[in-house]
N, C-alpha and C positions, 0 to 999 in steps of 0.2 A: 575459823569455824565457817562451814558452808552452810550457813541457816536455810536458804531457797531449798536450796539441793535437798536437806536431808527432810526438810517439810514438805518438797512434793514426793520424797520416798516414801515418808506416813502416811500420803496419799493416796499413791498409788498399792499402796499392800492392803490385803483383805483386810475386813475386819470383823471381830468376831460377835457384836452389839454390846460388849461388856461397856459398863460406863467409864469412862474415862476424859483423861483432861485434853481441851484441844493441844497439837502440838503444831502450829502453825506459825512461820518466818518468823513473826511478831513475838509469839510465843519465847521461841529458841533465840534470839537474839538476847531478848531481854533475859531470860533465865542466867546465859552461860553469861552474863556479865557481871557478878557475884560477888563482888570484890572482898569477901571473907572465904570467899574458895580459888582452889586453881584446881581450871579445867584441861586434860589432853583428847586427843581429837584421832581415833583412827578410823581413816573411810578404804573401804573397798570400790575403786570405780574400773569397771569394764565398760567403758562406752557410755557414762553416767553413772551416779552412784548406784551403787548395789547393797552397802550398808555400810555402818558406820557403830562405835562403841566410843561411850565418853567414859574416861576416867575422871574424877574428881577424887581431889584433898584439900581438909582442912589448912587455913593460911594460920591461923590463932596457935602464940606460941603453948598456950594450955591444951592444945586438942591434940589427941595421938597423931603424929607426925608419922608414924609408920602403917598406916593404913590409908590405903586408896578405895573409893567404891566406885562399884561399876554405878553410875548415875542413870543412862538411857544407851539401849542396845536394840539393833533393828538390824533387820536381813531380808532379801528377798528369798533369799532358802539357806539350809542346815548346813548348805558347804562353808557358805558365804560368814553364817556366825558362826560357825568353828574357827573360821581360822581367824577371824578379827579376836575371837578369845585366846587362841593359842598365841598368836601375835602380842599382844596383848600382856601375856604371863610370862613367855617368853625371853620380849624385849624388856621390860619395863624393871625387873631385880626388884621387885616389893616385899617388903615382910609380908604382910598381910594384903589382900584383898576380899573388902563384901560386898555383898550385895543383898537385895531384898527377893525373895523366892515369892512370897502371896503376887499374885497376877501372872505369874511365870508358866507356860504351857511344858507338858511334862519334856517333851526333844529337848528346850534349852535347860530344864532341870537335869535331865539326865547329860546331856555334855557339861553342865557345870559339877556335879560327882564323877566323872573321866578323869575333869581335872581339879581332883585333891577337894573341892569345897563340900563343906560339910553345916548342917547346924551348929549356929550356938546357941547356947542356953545360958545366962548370964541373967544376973540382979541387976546386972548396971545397965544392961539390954533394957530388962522390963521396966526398970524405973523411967528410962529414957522416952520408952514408948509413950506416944497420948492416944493413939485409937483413929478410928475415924469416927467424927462427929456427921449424925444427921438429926434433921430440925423439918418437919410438919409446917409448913408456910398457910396452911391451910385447915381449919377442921375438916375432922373426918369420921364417919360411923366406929366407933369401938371393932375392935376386934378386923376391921379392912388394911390386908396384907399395903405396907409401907413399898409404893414402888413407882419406877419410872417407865411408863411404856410395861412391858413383858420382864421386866429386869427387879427383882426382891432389891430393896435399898441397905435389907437388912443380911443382906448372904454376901461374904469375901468374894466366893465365887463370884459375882456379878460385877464385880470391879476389877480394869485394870490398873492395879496400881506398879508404879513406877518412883523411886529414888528421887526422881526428877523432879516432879508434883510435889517433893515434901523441902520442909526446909533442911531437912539433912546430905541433899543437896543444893 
């Protein structure tokens, strides 16, 4: 894993104020160290990284052994994450691959429907799910919109969320 590398790539990419988790050396080192997962590592570099896509699977002989998820995916443009996906699908011979669509901007939604992914809708899904929790540190007047900065706390939209951030990776 190139933690430096792919933490001054988050860096160096726009971003768009949504709230999100830092992903910084520290961060990524300690994340992909997981010892109930295995992670795979693909990077684009021309002259320094230019992006990079983690796979991760379940290690637990109870966990579907045939499903990979895309964990954390970054590009400095649509060429660059195209082909790390294609690469990706490609090489890799998986039954399945998921991912999490909320926080996803519509270009990598729409090259992920290119290739074959689709919703699911499952009971074992939503039982699985827990939500995102937020928590008021502070009173507050009744009725004053829950927020950080410009950013509603209580709108999906306002959050990047990412696989990565949760324990499902």
């Amino acid at each position: 894993m190139r933690a430096d590398e792919m933490a001054a790539l988050i860096a160096r990419l726009p971003w768009d104020g949504r709230i999100r988790h830092v992903r910084d050396r520290d961060y990524l080192a300690w994340r992909y160290r997981n010892p109930l997962h295995e992670y795979r590592f693909l990077f684009w570099d021309e002259g320094g990284l230019q992006g990079y896509l983690v796979l991760q699977r379940y290690l637990s002989t109870i966990a579907d052994q045939g499903c990979v998820n895309i964990a954390d995916w970054e590009a400095v443009d649509e060429r660059v994450r195209a082909s790390l996906l294609r690469t990706a699908l490609q090489w890799g011979g998986f039954e399945r691959v998921h991912t999490w669509m909320a926080g996803i901007g519509e270009p990598a939604r729409a090259l992920l429907r290119e290739h074959g992914f689709e919703p699911v809708e499952s009971a074992n899904l939503a039982q699985r799910s827990s939500g995102l929790l937020v928590r008021r540190l502070a009173p507050a007047p009744a009725g004053e919109p829950w927020s950080l900065g410009s950013r509603d706390l209580l709108n999906i939209a306002d959050w990047d969320l990412r696989m990565v951030y949760s324990m499902a990776a």
